[in-house]
C-alpha positions as a Python dict, from the first residue, in 0.01 Angstrom:
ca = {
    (1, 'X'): (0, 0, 0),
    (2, 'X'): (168, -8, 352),
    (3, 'X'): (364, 354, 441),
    (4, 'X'): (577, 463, 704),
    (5, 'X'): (449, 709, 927),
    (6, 'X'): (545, 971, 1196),
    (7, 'X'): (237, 1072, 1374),
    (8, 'X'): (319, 1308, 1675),
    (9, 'X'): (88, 1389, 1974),
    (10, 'X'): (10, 968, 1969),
    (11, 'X'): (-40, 931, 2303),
    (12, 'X'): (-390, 1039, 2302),
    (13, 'X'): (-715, 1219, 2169),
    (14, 'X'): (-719, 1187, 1747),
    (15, 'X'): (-366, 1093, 1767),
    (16, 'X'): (-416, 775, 1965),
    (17, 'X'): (-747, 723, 1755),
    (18, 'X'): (-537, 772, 1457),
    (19, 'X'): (-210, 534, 1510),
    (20, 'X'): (-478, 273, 1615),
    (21, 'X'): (-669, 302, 1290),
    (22, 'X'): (-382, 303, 1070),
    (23, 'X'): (-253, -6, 1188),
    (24, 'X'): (-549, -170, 1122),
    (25, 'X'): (-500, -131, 779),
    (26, 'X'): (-149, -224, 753),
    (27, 'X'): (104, 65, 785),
    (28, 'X'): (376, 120, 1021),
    (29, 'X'): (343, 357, 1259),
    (30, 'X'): (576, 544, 1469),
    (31, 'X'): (416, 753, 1708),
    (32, 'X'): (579, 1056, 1913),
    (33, 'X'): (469, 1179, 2266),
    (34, 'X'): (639, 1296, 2575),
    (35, 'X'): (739, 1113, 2910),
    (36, 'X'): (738, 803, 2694),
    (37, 'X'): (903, 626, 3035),
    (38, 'X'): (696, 830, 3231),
    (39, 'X'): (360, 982, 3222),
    (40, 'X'): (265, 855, 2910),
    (41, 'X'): (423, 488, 2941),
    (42, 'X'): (85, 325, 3002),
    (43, 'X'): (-32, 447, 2670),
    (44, 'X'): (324, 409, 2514),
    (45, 'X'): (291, 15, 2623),
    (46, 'X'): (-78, -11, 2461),
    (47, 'X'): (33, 166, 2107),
    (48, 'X'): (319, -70, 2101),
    (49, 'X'): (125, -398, 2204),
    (50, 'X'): (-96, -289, 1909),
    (51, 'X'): (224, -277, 1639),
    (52, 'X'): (328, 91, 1667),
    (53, 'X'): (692, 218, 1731),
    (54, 'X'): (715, 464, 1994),
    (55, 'X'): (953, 760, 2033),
    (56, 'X'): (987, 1009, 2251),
    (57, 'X'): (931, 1384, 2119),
    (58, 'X'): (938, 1734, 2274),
    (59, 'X'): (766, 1931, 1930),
    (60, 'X'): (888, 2259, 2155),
    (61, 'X'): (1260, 2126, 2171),
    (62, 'X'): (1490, 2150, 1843),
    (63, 'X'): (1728, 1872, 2043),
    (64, 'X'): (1428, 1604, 2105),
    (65, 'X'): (1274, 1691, 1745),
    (66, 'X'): (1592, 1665, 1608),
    (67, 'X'): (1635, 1294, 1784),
    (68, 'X'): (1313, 1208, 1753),
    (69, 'X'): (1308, 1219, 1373),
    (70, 'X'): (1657, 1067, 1347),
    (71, 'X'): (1498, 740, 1563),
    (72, 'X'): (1210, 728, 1332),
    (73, 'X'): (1365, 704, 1021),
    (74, 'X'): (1612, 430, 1140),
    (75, 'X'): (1313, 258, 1315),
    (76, 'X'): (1067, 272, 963),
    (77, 'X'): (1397, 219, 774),
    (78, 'X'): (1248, 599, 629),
    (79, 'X'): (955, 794, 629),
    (80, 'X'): (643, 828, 382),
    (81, 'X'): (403, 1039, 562),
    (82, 'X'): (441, 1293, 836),
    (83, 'X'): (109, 1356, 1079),
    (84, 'X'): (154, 1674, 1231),
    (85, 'X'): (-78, 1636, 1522),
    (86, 'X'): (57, 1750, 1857),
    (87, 'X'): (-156, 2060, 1961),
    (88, 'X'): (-280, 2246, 2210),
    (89, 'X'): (-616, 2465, 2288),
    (90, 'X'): (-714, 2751, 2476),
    (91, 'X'): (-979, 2891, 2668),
    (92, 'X'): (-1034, 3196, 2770),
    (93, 'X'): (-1071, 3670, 2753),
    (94, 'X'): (-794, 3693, 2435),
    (95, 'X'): (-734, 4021, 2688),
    (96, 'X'): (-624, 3822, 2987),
    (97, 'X'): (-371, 3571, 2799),
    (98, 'X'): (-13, 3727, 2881),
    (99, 'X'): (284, 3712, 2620),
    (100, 'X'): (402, 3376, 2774),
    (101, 'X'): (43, 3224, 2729),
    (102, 'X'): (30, 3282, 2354),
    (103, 'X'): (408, 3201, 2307),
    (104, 'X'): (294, 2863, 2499),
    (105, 'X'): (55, 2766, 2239),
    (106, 'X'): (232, 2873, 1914),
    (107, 'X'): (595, 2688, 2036),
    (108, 'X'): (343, 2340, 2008),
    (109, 'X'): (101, 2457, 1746),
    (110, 'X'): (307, 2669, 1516),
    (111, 'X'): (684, 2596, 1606),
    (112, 'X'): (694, 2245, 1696),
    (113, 'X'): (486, 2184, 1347),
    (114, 'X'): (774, 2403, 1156),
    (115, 'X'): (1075, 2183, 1377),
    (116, 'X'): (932, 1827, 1287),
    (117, 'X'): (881, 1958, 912),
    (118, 'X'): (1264, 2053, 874),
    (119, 'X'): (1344, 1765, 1074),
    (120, 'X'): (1220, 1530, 817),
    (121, 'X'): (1199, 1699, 474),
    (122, 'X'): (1581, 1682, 391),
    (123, 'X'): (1493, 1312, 410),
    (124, 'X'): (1180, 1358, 161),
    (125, 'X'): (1353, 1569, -64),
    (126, 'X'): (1604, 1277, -128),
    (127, 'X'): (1335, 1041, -181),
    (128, 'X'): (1161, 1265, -411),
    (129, 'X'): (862, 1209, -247),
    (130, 'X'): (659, 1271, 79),
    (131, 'X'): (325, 1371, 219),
    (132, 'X'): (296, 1648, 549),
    (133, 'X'): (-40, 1597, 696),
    (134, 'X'): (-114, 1919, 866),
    (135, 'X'): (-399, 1855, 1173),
    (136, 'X'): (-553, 2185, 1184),
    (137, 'X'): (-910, 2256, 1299),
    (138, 'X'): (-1226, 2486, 1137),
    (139, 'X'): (-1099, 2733, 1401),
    (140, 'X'): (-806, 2774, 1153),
    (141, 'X'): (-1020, 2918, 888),
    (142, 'X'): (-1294, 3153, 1084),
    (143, 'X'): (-1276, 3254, 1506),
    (144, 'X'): (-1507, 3179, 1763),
    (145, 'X'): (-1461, 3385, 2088),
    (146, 'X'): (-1243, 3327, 2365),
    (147, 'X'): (-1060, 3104, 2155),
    (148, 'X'): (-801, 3379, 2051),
    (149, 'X'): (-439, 3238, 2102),
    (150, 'X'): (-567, 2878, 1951),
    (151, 'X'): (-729, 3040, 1661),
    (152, 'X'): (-395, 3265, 1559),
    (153, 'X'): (-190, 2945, 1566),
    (154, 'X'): (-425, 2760, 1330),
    (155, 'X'): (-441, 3020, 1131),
    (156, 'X'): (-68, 3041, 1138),
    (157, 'X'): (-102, 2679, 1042),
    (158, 'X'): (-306, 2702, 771),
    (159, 'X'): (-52, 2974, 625),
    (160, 'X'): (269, 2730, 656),
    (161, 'X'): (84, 2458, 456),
    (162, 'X'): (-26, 2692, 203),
    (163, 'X'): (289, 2760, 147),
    (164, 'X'): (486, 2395, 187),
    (165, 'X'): (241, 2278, -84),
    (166, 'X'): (320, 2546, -316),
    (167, 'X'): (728, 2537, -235),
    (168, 'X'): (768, 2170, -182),
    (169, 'X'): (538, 2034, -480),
    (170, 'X'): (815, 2021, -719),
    (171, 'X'): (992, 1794, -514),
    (172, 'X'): (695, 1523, -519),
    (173, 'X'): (598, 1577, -178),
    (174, 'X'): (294, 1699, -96),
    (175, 'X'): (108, 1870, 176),
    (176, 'X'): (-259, 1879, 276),
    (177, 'X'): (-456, 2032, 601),
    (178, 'X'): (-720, 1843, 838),
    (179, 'X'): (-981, 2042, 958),
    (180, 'X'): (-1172, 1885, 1257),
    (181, 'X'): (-1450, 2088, 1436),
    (182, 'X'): (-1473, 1992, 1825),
    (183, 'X'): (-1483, 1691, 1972),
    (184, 'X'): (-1541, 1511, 2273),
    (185, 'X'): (-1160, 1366, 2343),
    (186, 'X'): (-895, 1454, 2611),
    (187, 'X'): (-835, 1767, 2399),
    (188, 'X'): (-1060, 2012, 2579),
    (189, 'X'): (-936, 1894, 2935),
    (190, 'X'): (-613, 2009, 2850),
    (191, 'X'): (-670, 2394, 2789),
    (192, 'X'): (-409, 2701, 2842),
    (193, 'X'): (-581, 2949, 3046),
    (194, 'X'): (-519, 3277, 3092),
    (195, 'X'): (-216, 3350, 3322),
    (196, 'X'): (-332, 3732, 3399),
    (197, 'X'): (-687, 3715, 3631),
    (198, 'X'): (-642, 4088, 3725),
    (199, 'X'): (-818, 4218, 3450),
    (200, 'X'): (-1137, 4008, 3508),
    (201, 'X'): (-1313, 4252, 3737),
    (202, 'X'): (-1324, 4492, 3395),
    (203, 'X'): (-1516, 4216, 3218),
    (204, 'X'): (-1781, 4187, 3530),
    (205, 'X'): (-2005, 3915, 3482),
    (206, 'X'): (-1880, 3862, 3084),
    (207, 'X'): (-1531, 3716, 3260),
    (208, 'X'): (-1760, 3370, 3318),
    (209, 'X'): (-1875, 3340, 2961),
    (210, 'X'): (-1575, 3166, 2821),
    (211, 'X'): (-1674, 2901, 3103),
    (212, 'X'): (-2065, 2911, 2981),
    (213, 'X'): (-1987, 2858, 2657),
    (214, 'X'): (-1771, 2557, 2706),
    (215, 'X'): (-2005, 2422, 2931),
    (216, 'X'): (-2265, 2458, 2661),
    (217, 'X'): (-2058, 2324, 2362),
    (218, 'X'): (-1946, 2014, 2574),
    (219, 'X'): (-2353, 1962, 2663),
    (220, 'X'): (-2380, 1975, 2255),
    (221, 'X'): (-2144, 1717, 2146),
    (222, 'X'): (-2322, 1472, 2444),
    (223, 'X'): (-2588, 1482, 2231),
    (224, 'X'): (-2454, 1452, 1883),
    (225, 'X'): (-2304, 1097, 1875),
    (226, 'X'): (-2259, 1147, 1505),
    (227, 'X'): (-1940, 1353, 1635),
    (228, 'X'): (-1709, 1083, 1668),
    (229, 'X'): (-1330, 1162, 1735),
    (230, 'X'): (-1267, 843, 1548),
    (231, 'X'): (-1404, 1070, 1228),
    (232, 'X'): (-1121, 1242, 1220),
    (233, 'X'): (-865, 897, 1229),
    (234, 'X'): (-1083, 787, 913),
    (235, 'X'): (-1044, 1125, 758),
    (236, 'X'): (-711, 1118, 769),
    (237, 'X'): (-644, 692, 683),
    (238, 'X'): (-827, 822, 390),
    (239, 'X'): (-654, 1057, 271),
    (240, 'X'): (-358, 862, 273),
    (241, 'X'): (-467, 618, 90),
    (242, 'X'): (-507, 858, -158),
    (243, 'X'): (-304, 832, -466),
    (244, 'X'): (-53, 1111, -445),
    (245, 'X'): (-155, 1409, -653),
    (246, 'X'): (-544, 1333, -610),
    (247, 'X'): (-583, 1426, -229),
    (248, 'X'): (-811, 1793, -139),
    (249, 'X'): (-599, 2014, -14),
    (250, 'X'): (-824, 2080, 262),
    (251, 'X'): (-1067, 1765, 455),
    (252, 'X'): (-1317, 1921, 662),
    (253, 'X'): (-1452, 1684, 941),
    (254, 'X'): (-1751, 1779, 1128),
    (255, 'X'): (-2122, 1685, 1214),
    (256, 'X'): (-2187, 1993, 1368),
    (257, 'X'): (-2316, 2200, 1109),
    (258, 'X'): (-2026, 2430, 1113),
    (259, 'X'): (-1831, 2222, 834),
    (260, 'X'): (-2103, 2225, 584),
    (261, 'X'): (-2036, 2613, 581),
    (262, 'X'): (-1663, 2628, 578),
    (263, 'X'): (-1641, 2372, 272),
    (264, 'X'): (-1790, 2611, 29),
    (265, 'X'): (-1466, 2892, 164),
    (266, 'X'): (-1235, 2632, 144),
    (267, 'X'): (-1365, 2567, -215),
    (268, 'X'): (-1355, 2920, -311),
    (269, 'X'): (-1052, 3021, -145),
    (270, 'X'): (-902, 2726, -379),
    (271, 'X'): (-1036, 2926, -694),
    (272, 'X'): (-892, 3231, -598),
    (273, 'X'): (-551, 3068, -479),
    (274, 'X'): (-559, 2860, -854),
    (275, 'X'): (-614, 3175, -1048),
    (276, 'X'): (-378, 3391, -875),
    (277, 'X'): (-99, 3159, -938),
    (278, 'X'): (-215, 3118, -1300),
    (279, 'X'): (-206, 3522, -1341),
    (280, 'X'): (183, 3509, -1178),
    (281, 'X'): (260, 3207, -1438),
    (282, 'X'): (294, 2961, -1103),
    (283, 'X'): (-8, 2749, -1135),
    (284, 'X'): (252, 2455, -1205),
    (285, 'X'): (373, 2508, -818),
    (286, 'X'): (6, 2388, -714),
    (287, 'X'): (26, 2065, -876),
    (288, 'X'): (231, 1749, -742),
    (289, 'X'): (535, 1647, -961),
    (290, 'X'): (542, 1272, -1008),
}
């Protein structure tokens, strides 16, 4: 069945991947980025030679989100499915990122998701019906160092869908979280670094290992073709397709190793959230209403 979707963050890395593959199978697709008429009008050109609708979004600007939304329902004629996929990552000594560095990365990872959800869901809870697709990452459910900011706003993520699924269920729409692991896209060319270098003569030679290990992990997925960003555009085409109320919660992608041991958490942290909402008499919030 064909759906309308808002996918933001479609100008490139798994949200280029992902508007690409879900016109293949049929759906329409309005895509969000920035500097639609400018930096990003090359791309904005190719999505829309390929079928998408493109609008231009600011996920850190209540104005733009605000628009942006507004255009996409009128261009989709309404909305289905909601891709929250605009992010950013860091790299870096958690010690050395100032105030402004971490507020950075949580007004695109943490507030932009929360203004493109309240943009849309007065529309969903009309129509009874919705699905939020929450692009999060395994760095959302355990830390890796020098990772710190990014980590804290996936994990921030993870928290808001936890709770849209539980507060939103009744009003058939339903919410479930992506977790990638890295990949080899534009993603990791676009880091937040530190803003405060002053400290790094207190680290001595441990200030380079942020750098080391990046070097390292990009060296790792050269040689692991079986980590394919479009994974992640196939993960989530699939969970659309999904009848409503059958969909995991959580869809770990990863060929790295590191997913095979968060899917057992993810399955036990589901047991625990199940039977503490049975012991409050809420388990009926964790189920979809059709």
């Amino acid at each position: 069945m064909s759906e309308k979707i808002l996918i933001t963050g479609a100008g490139g890395g798994f949200g280029k991947l992902t508007t690409l593959a879900l016109l293949e199978k049929g759906h329409m697709i309005v895509g969000s980025m920035r500097g639609v008429e400018g930096k990003n009008k090359a791309v904005a050109e190719e999505l829309r030679s390929a079928g998408a609708h493109i609008v231009e979004m600011d996920v850190t600007n209540e104005g733009s989100v605000a628009r942006g939304v507004v255009d996409a329902i009128k261009t989709a004629d309404g909305l289905d499915v909601v891709i929250n996929n605009a992010g950013v990552g860091v790299l870096g000594l958690q010690e050395t990122f100032t105030t402004e560095d971490w507020k950075k990365v949580f007004e695109v990872n943490v507030f932009g998701v929360q203004r493109v959800n309240r943009a849309v869901l007065p529309h969903m809870r009309k129509r009874k019906s919705g699905l939020l697709i929450f692009v999060s990452s395994l760095l959302g459910r355990m830390t890796i160092p020098f990772y710190g900011p990014y980590n804290a706003s996936k994990w921030a993520l993870e928290a808001m869908a936890e709770n849209y699924r539980a507060e939103l269920s009744q009003f058939g729409i339903e919410s479930c979280v992506v977790e990638p692991g890295g990949f080899p896209t534009e993603f990791r060319f676009n880091l937040v670094k530190p803003s405060d270098a002053t400290r790094d003569s207190e680290y001595g030679d441990f200030s380079k290992a942020p750098t080391e290990m990046f070097t390292n992990f990009d060296k790792a997925l050269e040689e692991n073709p079986a980590q394919d960003p479009l994974n992640v555009a196939i993960a989530i085409s699939e969970l659309i397709d999904t009848p409503a109320g059958q969909r995991r919660f959580r869809t770990v992608v990863d060929k790295m190793g590191m997913g095979d041991l968060i899917n057992p958490y993810n399955d036990q942290l589901e047991q625990i959230t199940s039977g503490v909402y049975g012991a409050l008499g809420q388990e009926h919030m964790l189920k979809l209403k059709g």
